[in-house]
C-alpha positions as CSV (number, residue, x, y, z in Angstrom):
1,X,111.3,116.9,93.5
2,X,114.1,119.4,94.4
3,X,115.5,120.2,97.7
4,X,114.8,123.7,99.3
5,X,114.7,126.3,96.5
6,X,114.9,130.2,98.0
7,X,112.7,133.1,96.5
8,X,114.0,135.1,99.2
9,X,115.4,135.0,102.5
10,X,113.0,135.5,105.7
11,X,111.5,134.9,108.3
12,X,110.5,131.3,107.5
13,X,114.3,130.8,105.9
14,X,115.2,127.1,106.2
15,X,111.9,125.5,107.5
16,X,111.4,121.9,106.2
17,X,107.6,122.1,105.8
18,X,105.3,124.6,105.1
19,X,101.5,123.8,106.1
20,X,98.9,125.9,104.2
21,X,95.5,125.9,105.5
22,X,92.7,126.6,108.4
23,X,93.7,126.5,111.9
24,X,90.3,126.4,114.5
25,X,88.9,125.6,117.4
26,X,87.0,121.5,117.6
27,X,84.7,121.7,120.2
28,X,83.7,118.2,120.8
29,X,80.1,117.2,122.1
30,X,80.0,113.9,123.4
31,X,78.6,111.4,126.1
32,X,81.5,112.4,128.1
33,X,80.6,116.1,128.3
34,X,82.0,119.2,126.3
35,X,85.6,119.9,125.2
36,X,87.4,122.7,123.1
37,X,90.8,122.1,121.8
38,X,92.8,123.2,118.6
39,X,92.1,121.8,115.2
40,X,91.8,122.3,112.0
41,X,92.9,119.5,109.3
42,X,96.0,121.9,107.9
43,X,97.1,122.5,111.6
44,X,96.5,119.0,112.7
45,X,99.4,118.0,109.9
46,X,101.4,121.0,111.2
47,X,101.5,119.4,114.7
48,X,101.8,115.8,113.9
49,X,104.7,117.3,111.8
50,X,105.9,119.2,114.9
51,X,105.6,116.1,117.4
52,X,107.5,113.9,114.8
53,X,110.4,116.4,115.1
54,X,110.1,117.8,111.4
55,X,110.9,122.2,111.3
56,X,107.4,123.4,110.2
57,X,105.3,126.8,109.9
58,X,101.4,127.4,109.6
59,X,100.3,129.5,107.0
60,X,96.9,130.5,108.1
61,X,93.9,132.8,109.2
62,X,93.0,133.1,112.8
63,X,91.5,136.0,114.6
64,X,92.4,137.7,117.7
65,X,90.2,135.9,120.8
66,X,91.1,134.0,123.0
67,X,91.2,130.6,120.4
68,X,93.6,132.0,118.9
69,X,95.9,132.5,121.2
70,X,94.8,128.9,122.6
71,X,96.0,127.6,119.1
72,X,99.0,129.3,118.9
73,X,100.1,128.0,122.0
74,X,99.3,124.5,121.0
75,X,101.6,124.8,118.1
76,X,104.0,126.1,119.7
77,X,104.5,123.4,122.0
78,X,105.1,121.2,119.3
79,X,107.8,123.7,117.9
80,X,105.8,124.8,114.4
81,X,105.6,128.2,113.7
82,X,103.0,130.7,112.7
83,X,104.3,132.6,109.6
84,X,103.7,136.0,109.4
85,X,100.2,136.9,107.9
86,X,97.9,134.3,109.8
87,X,96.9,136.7,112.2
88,X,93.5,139.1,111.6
89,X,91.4,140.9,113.4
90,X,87.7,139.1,114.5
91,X,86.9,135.8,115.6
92,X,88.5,132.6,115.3
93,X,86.4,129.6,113.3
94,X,85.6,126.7,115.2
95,X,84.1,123.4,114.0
96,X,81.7,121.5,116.7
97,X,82.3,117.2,116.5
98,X,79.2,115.1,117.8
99,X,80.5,112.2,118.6
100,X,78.6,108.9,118.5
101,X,79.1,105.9,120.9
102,X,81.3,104.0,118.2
103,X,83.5,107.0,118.1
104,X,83.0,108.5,114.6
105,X,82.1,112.3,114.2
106,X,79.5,114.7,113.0
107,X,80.7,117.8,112.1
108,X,79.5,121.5,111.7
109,X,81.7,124.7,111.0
110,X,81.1,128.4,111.6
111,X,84.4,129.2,109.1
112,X,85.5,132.1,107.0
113,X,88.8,131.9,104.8
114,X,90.5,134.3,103.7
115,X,94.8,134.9,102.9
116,X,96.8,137.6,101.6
117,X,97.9,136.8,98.0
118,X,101.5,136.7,98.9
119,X,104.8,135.0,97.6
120,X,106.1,132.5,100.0
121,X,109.6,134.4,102.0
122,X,111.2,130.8,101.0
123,X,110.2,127.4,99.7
124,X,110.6,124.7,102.0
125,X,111.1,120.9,101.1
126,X,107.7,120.3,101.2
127,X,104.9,122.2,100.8
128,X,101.7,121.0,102.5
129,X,97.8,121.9,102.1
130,X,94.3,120.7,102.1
131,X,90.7,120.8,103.6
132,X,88.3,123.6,103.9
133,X,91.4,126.1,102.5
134,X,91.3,124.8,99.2
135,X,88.0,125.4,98.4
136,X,86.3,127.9,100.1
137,X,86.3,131.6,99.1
138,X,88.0,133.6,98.9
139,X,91.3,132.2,100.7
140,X,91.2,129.5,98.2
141,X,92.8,131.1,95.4
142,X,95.1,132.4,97.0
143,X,96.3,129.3,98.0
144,X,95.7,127.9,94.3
145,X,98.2,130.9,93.3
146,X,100.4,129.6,96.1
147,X,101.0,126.2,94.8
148,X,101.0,127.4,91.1
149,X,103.8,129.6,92.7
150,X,105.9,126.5,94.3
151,X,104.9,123.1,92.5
152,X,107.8,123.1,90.7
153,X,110.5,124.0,93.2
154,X,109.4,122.3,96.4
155,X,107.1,118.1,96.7
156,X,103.5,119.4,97.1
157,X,101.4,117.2,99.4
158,X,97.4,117.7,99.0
159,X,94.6,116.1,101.0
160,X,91.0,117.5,100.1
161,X,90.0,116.0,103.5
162,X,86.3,116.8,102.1
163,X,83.4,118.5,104.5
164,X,80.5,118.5,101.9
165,X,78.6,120.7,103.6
166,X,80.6,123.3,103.2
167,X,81.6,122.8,99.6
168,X,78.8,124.4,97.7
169,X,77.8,122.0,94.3
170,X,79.3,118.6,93.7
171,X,80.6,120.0,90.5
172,X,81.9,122.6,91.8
173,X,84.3,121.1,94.3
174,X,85.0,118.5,92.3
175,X,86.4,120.7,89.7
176,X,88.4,122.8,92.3
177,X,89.8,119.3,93.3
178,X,91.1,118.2,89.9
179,X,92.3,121.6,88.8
180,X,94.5,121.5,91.7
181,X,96.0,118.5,90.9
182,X,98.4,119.3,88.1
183,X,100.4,121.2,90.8
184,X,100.5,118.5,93.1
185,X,102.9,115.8,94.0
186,X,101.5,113.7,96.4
187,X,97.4,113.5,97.0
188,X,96.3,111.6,100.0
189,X,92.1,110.6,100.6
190,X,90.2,108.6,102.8
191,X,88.1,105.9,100.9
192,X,84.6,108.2,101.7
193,X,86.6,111.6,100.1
194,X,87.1,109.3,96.6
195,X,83.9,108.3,97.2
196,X,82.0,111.1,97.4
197,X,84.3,112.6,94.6
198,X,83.8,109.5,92.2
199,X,80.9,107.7,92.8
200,X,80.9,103.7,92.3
201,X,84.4,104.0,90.7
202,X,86.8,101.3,92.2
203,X,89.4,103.1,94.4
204,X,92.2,101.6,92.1
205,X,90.3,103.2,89.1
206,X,90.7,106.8,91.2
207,X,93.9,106.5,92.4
208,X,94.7,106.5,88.3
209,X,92.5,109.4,87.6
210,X,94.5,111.1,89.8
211,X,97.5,110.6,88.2
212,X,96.8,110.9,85.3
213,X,95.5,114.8,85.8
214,X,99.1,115.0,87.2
215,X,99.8,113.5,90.9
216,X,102.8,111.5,91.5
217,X,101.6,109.5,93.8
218,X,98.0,108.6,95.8
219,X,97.3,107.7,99.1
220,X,93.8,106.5,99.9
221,X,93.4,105.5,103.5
222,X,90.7,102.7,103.8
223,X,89.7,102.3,107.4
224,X,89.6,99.2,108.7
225,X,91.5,98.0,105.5
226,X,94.5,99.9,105.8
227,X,95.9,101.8,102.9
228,X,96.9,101.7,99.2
229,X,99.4,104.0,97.6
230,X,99.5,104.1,94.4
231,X,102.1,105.4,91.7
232,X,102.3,105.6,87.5
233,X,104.7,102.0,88.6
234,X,103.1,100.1,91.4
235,X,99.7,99.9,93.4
236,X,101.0,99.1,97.3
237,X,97.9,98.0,99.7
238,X,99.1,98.3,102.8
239,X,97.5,96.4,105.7
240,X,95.7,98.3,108.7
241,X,97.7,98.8,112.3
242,X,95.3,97.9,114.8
243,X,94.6,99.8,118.0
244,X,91.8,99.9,120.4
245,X,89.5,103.2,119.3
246,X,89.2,106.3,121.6
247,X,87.8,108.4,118.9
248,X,88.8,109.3,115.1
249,X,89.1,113.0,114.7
250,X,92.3,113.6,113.8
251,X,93.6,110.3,112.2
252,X,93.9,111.2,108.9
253,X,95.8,114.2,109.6
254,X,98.0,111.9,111.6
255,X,98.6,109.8,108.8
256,X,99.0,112.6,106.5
257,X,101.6,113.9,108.9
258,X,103.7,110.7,108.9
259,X,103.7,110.2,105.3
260,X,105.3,113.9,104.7
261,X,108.1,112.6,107.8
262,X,108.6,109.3,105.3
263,X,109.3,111.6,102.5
264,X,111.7,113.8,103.5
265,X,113.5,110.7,105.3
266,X,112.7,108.2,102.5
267,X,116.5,109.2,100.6
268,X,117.6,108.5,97.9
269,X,115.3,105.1,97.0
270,X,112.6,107.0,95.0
271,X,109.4,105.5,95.6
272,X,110.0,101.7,94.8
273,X,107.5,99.5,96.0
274,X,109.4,99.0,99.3
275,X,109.4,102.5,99.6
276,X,105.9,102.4,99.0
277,X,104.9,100.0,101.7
278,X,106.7,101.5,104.5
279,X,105.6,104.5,104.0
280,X,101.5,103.8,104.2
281,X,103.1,101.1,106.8
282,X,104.6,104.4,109.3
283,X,101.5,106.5,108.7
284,X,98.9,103.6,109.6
285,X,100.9,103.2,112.8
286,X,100.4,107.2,113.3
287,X,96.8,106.9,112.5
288,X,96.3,103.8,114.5
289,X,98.2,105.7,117.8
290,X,96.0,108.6,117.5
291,X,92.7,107.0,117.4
292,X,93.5,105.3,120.8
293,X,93.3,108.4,122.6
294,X,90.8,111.4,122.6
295,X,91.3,114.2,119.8
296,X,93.6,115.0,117.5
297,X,97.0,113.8,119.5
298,X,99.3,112.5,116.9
299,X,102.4,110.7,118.0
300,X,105.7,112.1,119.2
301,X,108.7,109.9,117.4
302,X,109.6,108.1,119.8
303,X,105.6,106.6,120.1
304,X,106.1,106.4,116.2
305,X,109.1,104.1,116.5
306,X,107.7,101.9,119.7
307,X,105.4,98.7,119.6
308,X,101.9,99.5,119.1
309,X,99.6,96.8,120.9
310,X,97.0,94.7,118.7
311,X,93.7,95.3,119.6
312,X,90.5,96.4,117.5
313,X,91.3,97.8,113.9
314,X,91.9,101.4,113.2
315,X,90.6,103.7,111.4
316,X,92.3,106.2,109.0
């Protein structure tokens, strides 16, 4: 895709990436006790971006309590900015994780999405969205204008990261999903998002529906079994990076985040198999650091670029 492409100058003039999406609060239930900390799939990316050393702004909604100011605070300290627009009046969403004794989480949202209808003040190298934001009214088509907007000027990156509970019908989000993808570069899922997408169809077998209703390339992470990225040229699997498991909220972002880093570095090699593989081979090693530790706390880059010790198998 092409390098930065300005509409206009402003205030987010010469970021790198530009996150689109929901910013709340996790509030995480578990045998340990009760914890509240920022979340939010979109800002999850836009921190792991942030840790990693990559210039990036959050396009988002959040209200005016105290969570907000709790997640803007959290960004910050990972340098990303909030772009103007993201703040409103009310309360800010929050999603609550049960987690069970093997780790995994149950999730419930209190979440409304909404966004100004807005041109972008400049395109950035990489545009970035996903989650909740892309499919819940009435935010969503606002961001669906935003991408028709940029896909051509700027590598679009798209995870559905899918919550069915809070997708309305089947066929309903799975028809926002694909009409989204013609304006899309890049579309990452776990193995349970294709899944639940396309029932009983062979991931290989929806990594090429995919591209075929326009992505350039698909990541599906796999657990336990690594990764697979998958062009119109070559199908990579990747194999897992093992840790020992804390928890897994937050490891996909956290591989999402370390894919979009191995873009913008990757140069001028294209995506070539090679390419390919040490790409999902970076962002396992993310996911993999992140689920030995509680919540959503992605690597820095210098954890990115250290040994990671072998233990029990990750998940993504």
């Amino acid at each position: 895709m092409s390098t930065t492409q300005h509409l206009h100058s402003g205030p987010a003039a010469g970021i790198d990436v530009m996150v689109v999406g929901e910013a709340l609060v996790d509030i995480v239930v578990s045998p340990r006790g009760t914890v509240a900390h920022p979340g939010g799939s979109p800002a999850n990316v836009a921190y792991g971006l942030g840790r990693l050393g990559v210039d990036t702004a959050l396009l988002t909604s959040i209200g005016d309590d105290h969570y907000a100011a709790a997640i803007e605070d959290h960004l910050r300290s990972a340098g990303v900015r909030l772009l103007p627009g993201s703040r409103r009046q009310g309360t800010t969403a929050t999603a609550t994780a049960v987690l069970a004794s093997d780790g995994s989480a149950r999730y419930n949202f209190d979440i409304q999405w909404d966004l100004p209808r807005t041109a972008p003040a400049t395109l950035p190298k990489v545009l970035h969205t996903g989650s909740i934001a892309t499919f819940l009214a009435p935010g969503a088509a606002a961001v669906r204008g935003l991408l028709e907007q940029s896909h051509q000027r700027c590598l679009v990156t798209y995870d559905p990261n899918i919550r069915p509970a809070l997708l309305g019908s089947y066929g309903e989000a799975k028809t926002i999903f694909e009409e989204l993808l013609p304006f899309t570069d890049v579309v990452k899922l776990s193995d349970e998002d294709a899944h639940w997408l396309y029932p009983r169809r062979p991931l290989e077998e929806i990594s090429r529906h995919i591209l075929d209703l326009g992505a350039g390339l698909v990541a599906i992470t796999r657990g336990v079994d690594g990764s697979m990225l998958t062009t119109r040229d070559a199908h990579v699997p990747v194999p897992p990076v093992t840790a020992a498991v804390a928890d897994t909220i937050g490891a996909g972002d956290s591989y999402m985040s370390a894919l979009i880093y191995g873009l913008l570095m990757r140069g001028t090699d294209g995506m070539a198999p090679s390419v390919l593989e040490a790409l999902g081979r970076m962002a396992s090693k993310a996911a993999a650091i992140t689920v030995g530790r509680p919540g959503a706390q992605p690597p820095t880059l210098d954890e990115l670029q250290s040994d990671v010790p072998e233990q029990q198998p990750a998940h993504q």
